[in-house]
ROMI-447546 format. One line per 2 residues: for each residue x negated, y, z of C-alpha. Coordinates in nm, 2 decimals. Layout:
! residues N
X Y Z | ...
This chain:
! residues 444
-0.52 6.68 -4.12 | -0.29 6.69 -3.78
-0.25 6.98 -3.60 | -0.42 6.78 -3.28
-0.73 6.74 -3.52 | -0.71 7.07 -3.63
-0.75 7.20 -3.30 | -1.05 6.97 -3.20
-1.21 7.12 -3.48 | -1.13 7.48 -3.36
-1.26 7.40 -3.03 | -1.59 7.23 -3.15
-1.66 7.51 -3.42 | -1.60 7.73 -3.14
-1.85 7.59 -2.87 | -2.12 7.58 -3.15
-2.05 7.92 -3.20 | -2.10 7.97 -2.79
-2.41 7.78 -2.79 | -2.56 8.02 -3.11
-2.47 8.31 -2.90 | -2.64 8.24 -2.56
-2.96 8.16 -2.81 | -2.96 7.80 -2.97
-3.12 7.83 -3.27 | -2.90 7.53 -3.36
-2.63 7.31 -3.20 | -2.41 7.00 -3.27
-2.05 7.03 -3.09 | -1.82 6.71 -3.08
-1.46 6.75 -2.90 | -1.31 6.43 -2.85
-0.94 6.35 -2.73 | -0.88 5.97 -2.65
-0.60 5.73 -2.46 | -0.57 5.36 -2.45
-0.35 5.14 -2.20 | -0.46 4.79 -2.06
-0.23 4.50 -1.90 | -0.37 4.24 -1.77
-0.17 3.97 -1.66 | -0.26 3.65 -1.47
-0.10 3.30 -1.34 | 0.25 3.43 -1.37
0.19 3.80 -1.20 | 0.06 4.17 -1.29
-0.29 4.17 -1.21 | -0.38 4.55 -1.40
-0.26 4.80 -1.59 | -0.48 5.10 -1.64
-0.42 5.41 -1.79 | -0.72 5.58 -1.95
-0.77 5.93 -2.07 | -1.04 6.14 -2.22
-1.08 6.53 -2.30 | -1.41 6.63 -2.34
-1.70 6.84 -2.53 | -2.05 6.73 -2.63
-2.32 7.00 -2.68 | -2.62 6.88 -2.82
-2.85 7.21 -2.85 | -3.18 7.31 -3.04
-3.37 7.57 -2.84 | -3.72 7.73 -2.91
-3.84 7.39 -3.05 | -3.68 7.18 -2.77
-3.37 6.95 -2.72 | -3.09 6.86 -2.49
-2.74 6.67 -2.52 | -2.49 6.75 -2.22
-2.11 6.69 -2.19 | -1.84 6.82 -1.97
-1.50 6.74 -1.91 | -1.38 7.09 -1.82
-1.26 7.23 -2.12 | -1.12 7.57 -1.95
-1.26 7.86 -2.21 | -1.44 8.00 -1.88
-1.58 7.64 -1.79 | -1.69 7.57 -2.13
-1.83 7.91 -2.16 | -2.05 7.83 -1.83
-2.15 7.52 -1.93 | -2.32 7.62 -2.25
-2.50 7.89 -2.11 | -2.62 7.69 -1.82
-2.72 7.41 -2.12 | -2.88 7.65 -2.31
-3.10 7.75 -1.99 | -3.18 7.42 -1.89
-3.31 7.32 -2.26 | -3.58 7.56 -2.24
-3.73 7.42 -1.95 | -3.74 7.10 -2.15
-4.11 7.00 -2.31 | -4.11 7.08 -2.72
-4.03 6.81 -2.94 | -4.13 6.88 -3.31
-3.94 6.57 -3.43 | -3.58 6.70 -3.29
-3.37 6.91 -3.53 | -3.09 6.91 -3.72
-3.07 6.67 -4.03 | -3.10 6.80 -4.39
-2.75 6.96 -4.51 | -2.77 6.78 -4.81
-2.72 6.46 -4.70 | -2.40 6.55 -4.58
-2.28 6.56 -4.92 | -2.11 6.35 -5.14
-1.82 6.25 -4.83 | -1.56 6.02 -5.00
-1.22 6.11 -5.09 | -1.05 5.82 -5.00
-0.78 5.75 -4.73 | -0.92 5.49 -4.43
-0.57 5.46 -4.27 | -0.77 5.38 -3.99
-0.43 5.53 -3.76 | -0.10 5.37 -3.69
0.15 5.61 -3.54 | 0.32 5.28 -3.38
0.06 5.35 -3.11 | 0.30 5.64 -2.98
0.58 5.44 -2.95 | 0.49 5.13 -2.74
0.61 5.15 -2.36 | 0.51 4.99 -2.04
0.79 4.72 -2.06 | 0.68 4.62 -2.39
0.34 4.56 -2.34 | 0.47 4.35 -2.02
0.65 4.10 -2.23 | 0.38 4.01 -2.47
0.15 3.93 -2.19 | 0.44 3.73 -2.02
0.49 3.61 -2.34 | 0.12 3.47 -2.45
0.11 3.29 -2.06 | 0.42 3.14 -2.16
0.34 3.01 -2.50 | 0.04 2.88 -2.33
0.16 2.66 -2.09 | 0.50 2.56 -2.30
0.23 2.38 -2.52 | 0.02 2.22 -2.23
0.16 1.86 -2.14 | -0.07 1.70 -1.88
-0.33 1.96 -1.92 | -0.48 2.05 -1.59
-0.42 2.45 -1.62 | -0.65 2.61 -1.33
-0.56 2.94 -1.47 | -0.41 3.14 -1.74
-0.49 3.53 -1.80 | -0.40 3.72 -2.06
-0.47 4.11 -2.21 | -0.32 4.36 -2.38
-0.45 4.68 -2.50 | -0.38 4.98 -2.78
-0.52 5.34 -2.77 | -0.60 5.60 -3.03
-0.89 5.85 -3.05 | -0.94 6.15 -3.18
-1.26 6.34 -3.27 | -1.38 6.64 -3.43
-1.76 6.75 -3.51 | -1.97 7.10 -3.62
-2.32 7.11 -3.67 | -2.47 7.51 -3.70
-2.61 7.45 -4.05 | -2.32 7.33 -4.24
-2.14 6.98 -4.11 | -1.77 7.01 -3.99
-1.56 6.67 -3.99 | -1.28 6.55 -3.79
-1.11 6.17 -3.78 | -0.86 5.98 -3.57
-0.78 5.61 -3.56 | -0.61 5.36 -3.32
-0.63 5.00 -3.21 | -0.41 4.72 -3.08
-0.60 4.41 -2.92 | -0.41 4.09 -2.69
-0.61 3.80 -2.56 | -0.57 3.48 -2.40
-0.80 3.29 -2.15 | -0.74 2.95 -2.03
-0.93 2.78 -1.73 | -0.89 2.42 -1.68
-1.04 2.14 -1.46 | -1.25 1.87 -1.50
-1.27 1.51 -1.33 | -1.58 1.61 -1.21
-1.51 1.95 -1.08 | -1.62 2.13 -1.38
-1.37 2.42 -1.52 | -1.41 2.46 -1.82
-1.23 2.72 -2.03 | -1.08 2.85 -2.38
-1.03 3.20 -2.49 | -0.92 3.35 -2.85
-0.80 3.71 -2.91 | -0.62 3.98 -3.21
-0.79 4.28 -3.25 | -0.71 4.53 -3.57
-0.67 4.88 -3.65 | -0.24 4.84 -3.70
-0.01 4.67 -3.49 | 0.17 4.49 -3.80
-0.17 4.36 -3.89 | -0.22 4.16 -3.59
-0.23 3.75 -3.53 | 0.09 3.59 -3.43
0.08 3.55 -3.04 | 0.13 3.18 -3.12
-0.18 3.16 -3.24 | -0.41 3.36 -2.99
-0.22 3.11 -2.76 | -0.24 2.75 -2.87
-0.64 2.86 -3.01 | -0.69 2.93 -2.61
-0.53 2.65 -2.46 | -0.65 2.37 -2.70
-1.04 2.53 -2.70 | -0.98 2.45 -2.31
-0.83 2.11 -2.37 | -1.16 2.01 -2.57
-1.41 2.07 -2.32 | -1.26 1.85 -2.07
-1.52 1.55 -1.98 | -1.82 1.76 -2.19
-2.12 1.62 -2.14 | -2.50 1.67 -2.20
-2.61 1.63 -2.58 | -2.97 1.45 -2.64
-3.24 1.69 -2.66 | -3.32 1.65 -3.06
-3.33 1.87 -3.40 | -2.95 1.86 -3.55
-2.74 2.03 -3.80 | -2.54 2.29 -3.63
-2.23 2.44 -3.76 | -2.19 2.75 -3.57
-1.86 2.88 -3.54 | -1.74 3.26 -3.71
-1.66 3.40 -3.37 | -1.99 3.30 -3.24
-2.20 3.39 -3.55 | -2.26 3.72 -3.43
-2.47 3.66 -3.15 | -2.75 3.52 -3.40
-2.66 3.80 -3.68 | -2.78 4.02 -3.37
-3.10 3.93 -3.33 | -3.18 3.94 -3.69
-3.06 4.28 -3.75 | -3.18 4.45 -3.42
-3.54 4.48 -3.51 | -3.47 4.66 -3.83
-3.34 5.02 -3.61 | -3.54 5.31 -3.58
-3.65 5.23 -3.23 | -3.77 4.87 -3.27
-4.00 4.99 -3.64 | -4.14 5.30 -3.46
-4.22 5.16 -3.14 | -4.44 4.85 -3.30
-4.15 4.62 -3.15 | -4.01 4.49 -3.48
-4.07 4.11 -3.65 | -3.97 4.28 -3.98
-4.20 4.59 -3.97 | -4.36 4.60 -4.32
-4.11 4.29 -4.48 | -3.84 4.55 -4.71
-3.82 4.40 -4.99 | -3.94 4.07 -4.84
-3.76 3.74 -4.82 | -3.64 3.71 -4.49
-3.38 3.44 -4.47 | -3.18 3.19 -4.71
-3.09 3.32 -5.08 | -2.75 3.22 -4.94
-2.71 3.55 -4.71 | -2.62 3.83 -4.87
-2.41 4.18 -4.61 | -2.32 4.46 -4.75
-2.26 4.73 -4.56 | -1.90 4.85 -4.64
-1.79 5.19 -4.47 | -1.49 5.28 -4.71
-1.27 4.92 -4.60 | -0.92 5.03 -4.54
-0.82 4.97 -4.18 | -1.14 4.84 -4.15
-1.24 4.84 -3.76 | -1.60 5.01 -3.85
-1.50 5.21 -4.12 | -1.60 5.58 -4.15
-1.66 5.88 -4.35 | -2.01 5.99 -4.21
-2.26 5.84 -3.97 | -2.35 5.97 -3.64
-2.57 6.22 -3.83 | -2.35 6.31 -4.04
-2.47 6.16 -4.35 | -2.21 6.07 -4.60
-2.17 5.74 -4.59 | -2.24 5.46 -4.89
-2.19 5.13 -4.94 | -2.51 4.94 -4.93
-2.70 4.62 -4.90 | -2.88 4.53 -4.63
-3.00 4.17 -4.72 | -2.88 4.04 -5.08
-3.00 3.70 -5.13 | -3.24 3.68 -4.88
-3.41 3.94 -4.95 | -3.46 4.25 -4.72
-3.30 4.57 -4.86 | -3.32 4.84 -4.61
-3.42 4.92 -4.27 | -3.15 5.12 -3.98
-3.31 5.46 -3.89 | -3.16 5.76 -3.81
-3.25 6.10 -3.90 | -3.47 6.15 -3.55
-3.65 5.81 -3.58 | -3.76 5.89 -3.97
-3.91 6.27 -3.85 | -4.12 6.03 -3.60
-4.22 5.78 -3.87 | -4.27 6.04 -4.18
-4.03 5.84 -4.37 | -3.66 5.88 -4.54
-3.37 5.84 -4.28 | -3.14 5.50 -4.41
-2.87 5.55 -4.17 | -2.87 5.38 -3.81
-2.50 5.30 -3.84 | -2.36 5.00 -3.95
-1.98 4.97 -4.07 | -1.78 4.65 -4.17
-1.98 4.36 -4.32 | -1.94 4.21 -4.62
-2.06 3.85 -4.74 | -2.15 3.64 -5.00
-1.88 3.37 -4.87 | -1.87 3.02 -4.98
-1.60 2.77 -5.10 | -1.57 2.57 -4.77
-1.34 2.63 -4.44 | -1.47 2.53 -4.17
-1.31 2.15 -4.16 | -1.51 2.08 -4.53
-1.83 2.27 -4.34 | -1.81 1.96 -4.09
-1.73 1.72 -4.35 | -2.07 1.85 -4.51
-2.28 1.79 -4.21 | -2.14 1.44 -4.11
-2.35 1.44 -3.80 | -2.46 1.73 -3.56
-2.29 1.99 -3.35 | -2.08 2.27 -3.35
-2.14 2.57 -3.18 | -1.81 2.77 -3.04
-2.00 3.02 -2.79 | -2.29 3.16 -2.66
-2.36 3.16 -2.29 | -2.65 3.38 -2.19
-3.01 3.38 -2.37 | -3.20 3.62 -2.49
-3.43 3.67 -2.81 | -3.77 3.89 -2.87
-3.78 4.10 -3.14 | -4.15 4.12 -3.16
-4.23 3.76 -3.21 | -3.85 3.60 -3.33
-3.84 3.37 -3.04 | -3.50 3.30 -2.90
-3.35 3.10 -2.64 | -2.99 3.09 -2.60
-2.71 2.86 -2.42 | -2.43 2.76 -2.60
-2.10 2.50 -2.59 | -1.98 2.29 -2.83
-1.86 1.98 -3.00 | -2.02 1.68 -3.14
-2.00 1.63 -3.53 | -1.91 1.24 -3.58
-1.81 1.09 -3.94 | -1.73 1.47 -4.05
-1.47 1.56 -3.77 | -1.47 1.69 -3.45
-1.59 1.46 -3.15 | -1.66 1.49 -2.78
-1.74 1.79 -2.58 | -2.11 1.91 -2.49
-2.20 2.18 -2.25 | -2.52 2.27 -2.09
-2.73 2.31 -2.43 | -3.00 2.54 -2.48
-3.05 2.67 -2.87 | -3.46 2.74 -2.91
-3.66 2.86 -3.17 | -3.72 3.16 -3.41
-3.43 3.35 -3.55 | -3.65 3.42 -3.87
-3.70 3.08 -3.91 | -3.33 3.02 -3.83
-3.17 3.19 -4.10 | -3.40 3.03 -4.36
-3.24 2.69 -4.25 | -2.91 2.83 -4.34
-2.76 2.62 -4.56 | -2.41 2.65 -4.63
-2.15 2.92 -4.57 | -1.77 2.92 -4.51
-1.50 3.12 -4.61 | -1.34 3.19 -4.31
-1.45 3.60 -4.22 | -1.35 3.64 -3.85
-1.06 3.94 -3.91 | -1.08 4.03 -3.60
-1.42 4.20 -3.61 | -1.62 4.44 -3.78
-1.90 4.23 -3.85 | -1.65 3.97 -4.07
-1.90 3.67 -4.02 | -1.78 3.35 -4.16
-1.88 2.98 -4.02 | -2.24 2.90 -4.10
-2.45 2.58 -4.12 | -2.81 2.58 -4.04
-3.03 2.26 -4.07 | -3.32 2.11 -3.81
-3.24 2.37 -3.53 | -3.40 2.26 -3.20
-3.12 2.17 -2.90 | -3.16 2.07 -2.58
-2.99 1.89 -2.34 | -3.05 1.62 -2.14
């Protein structure tokens, strides 16, 4: 462990301590150190760099049967010392709430003993200048490739930072982690015949600098995503095929998962209440939860309980294997805590990229983004926007825009059909391209 880690923990062991002393019966103490630097650069010119920094303590205190979380960013001994007493005096005015305490110390047992390498020193080492050049550079790779197209606009992004954390609970849970990342994007605005301005984006986002996309790539995805929406037009309001693109994926993998947290089951709010061990979508999903991935960008040791962490299904074939709730959620519901945390996802791919998943369709559409919409998660009904391309013979055809995806994300992901095997790197979630059959579109 680092000497800087070794002192959060010092100063979080301490404050829990502190909070003990002017009368918590218990207390979680979390000290976190954090920096991160973002360029952003548009149309030739600097348009932002910001700097940010963060140095503060997290008290969250147990006192007389009642519960309060507070943070400062004053971490003088003295200050600190003022703030938990004032804390500590403020929780007992609080009403009681039998379900708050802390979690049972035997679930933090069992932590793995393996290496995340979730930091890259290289984050120390990168300067102002530097950071400059690759968002001069991405413009210009943009626009070297650009012939006739009509370029409104090109911005582009860069960003890295590291954190640095350290935790204590009172009755027995002490952990401290660090880890860093390095993100640059590229957005492209162009403009239509008709006025329209359509636009293309594509990013890098890892955990190491050496792991990160070629520029080239974040900038001729950007620039030709905006070259194929010129002249989009509306798509026939009908039931298609969809291919829906890995990058997009994850607004749709949202609204099946979010009614399986604590909140959504104890509040009477969930579609999936009393479905474990139900069939809930097509034998051909299958995500694993997968905590221990090495440079993995959700990877961790412990949850924010501080449960061990496990690798662990949460729908295998279909088939629903376990609900999210956390340790407060399953005191309110008299059942087990599962774990509200999710990590890096991990699929049952399939054979196909995503030019043999359009080959497979023939005819239909495939969805790049998502623009707005929202779903229930009482009833399953969704409604979102989204942009595209027309599936002709197999291959990519004209442009559509202005279409509204409808129906019921249940019945959604039981009309998935096929699956690629292109996991999106650049994201936690991993989600490959995924056909789904008969899903309602409308248009003009």
């Amino acid at each position: 462990m680092s000497t800087a880690l070794d002192e959060l923990l010092e100063a979080a062991h301490a404050a829990a301590k502190q909070a003990q002393a002017c009368g918590a019966d218990h207390a979680k103490a979390a000290v976190v150190r954090s920096r991160g630097v973002d360029i952003e650069w548009r149309d030739g010119q600097l348009d932002k760099v910001q700097e940010r920094t963060r140095r503060a303590l997290s008290i969250e205190l147990y006192v007389d049967g009642r519960y309060s979380a507070s943070s400062t960013n004053d971490l003088r001994p003295e200050a600190v010392e003022a703030f938990i007493g004032e804390a500590v005096s403020m929780t007992r005015l609080l009403e009681p709430d039998p379900h708050r305490a802390l979690p049972d110390p035997a679930r933090y047992a069992g932590r793995a003993d393996v290496d995340l390498d979730l930091f890259d020193p290289a984050v120390h080492g990168i300067s102002t200048e530097q950071r400059l050049k690759r968002a001069r550079d991405l413009e210009a790779l943009v626009r070297e490739g650009a012939g006739d197209l009509p370029i409104v606009s090109v911005s582009t992004s860069v960003d890295d930072g590291f954190s640095q954390s350290a935790r204590v609970h009172t009755n027995g849970f002490e952990g401290a982690r660090e880890g860093t990342t390095f993100s640059y994007a590229a957005m492209v605005t162009v403009k239509d015949a008709d006025g329209r301005r359509p636009m293309g984006w594509d990013y890098a986002y890892r955990r190491h600098l050496s792991d990160l996309a070629p520029i080239e790539r974040v900038a001729a995805v950007a620039r030709e995503k905006a070259r194929a929406q010129l002249g989009a037009g509306k798509l026939p309001t009908g039931k298609y095929p969809i291919v829906v693109e890995n990058r997009a994926l994850p607004r749709l993998l949202s609204a099946l998962l979010a009614p399986l947290s604590g909140p959504s089951l104890q509040q009477r709010r969930s579609l999936w209440e009393g479905r474990l061990g139900d069939k809930i979508a097509s034998e051909l999903l299958t995500i694993i939860d997968a905590p221990h991935t090495p440079r993995g960008l959700g990877s961790a040791l412990w949850d924010g309980d501080g449960f061990a962490t496990t690798r662990r299904p949460i729908i295998e074939k279909g088939v629903l294997q376990t609900y999210l709730i956390d340790d407060y959620y399953a005191r309110k519901m008299g059942v087990e805590a599962t774990s509200a945390d999710t990590h890096n996802f991990e699929w049952a791919y399939g054979e196909k990229d995503l030019d043999g998943l359009l080959a497979q369709v023939g005819d239909g559409v495939l969805i790049e983004r998502f623009l707005g919409g929202n779903s229930n998660q009482t009833t399953g009904e969704l409604s979102f926007g989204c942009a595209g391309r027309r599936i002709r013979g197999g291959k990519l055809a004209e442009p559509v825009a202005e279409v509204n995806l409808s129906g019921h994300f249940g019945q959604l992901w039981e009309r998935r059909v096929a699956v690629g095997n292109d996991p999106n790197p650049d994201s936690s979630a991993q989600c490959p391209s995924c056909v789904f059959d008969a899903v309602q579109l409308s248009g003009s």
